[in-house]
N, C-alpha and C positions, 0 to 999 in steps of 0.2 A: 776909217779903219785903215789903218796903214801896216804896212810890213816888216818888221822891221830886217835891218839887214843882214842878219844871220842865216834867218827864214828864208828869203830869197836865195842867197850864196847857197844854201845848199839845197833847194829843189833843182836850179842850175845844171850841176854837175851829176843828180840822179838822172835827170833827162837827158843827159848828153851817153850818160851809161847807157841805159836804156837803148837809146837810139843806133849805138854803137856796138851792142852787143844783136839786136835783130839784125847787123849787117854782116857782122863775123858769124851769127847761126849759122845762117843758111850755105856761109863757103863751108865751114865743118862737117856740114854735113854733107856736104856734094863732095868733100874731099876725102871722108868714110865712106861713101857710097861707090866711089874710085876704087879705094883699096880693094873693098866685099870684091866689088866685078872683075877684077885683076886678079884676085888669089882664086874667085872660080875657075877663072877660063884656064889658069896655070894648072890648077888640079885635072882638069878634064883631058888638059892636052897630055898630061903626064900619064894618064888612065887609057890614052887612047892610043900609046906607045908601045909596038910590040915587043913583050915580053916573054914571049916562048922562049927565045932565046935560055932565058937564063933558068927556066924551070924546067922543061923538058919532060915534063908529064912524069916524073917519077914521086911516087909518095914517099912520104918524109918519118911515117910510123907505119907501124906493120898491123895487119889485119888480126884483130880479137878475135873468139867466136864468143857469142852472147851464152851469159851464165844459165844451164839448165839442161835437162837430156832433152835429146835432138828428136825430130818425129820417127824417125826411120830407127833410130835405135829403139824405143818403144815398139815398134810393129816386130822388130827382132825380138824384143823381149817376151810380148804378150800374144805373137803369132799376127797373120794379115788377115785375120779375120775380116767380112764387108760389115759389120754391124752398122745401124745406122748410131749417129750421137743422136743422145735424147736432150732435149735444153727443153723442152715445152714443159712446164709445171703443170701445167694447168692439163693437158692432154697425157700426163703420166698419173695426178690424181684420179681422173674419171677413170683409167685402165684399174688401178686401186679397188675403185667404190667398186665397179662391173665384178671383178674379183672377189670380192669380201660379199656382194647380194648373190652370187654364183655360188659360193660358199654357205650363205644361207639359204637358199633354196635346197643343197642336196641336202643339206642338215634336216629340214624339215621334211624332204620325201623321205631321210631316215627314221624321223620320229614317228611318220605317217605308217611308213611298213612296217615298224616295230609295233604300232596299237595295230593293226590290223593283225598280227602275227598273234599278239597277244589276245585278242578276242576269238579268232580262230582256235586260240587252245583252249579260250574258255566254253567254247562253246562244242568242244570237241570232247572236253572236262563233264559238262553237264550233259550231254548225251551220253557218254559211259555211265553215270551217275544214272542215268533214267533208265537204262539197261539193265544195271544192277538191279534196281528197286525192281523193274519190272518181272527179273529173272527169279528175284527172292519173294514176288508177291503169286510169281505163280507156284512157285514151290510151297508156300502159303494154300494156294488152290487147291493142289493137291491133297494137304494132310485135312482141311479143313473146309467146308463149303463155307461162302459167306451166305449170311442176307442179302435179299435185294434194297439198294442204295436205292433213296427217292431218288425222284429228277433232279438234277439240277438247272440252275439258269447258265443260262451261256454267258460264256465269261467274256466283257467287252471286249473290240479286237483291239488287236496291240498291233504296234507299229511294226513293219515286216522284218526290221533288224533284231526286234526282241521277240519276233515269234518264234515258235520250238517245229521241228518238223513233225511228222506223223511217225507214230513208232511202229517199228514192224514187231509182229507177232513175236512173243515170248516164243526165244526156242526152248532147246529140251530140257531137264532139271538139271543140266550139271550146272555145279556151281563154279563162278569163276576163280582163279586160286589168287590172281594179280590185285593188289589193291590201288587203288584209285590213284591219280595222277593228284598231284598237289596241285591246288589250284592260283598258286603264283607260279607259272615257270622262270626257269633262269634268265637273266636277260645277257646279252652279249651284247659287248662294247661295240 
């Protein structure tokens, strides 16, 4: 197997490129690597040249104030109150709930003294009522003896809130002129 001479003549001259180009790399790059290091140290020395001189501490625009009312004009406006700022959500809800069960609580000591007010008249109702009877049963006595009534059985005891009290003695015949209190009274708001 032979070469012919074409073949040869030109791997020749890629190897000499080759070769010749890994010698020029490496100066190219040492001679980029020159430049980089050279245009640093120029910059820094440039950076590290006083320049007060030519600036002099004077600003070149002039001071904004930032768009919005200011704090102090608010305190002017709405007074200096100390109030605290509230940001807590969470410890402004529970002031909320405490206030709204606060709320219901006196709601229902109201409802509580209004049945209690309302039994009181009822029970104040039915004792005039046992008064009457008893007023117009002795006026009864009077015109008319009765029969004697068997015995009766005693009547089971009842719980002490619906017991009646003891009536005192029928007073005299007059009768009374007032009629009976209606037995819903008015309720107030």
């Amino acid at each position: 197997m032979s070469q012919s001479p074409t073949a040869s003549s030109t791997q020749g001259p890629q190897r000499r490129r080759r070769a010749s180009a890994g010698r020029r790399n490496w100066r190219q790059v040492l001679v980029l690597g020159l430049c980089f290091g050279l245009g640093y140290g120029l910059t820094l020395r440039l950076l590290d040249l006083p320049m007060a001189s030519s600036w002099k501490g004077v600003q070149r625009f002039g001071v904004k104030t930032f768009p919005g009312t200011e704090l102090d004009s608010l305190r002017k406006q709405f007074g200096d109150r100390g109030e605290q700022i509230r940001g807590d959500l969470d410890l402004l809800e529970l002031e909320r709930q405490q206030q709204r069960d606060a709320a219901d609580v006196k709601k229902r000591q109201a409802e509580m003294t209004a049945r209690e007010q309302d039994e009181q008249q009822q029970q104040q109702n039915q004792d005039d009522r046992q008064r009457l009877e008893a007023v117009q049963q002795g006026q009864q006595d009077h015109l008319a003896p009765l029969p004697a009534e068997p015995a009766r059985e005693p009547a089971p005891a009842a719980s002490p809130s619906l017991s009646t009290p003891a009536l005192p003695p029928p007073p005299a015949p007059a009768v009374p002129t007032t009629p009976a209190p209606s037995p819903n009274p008015p309720t107030t708001p």
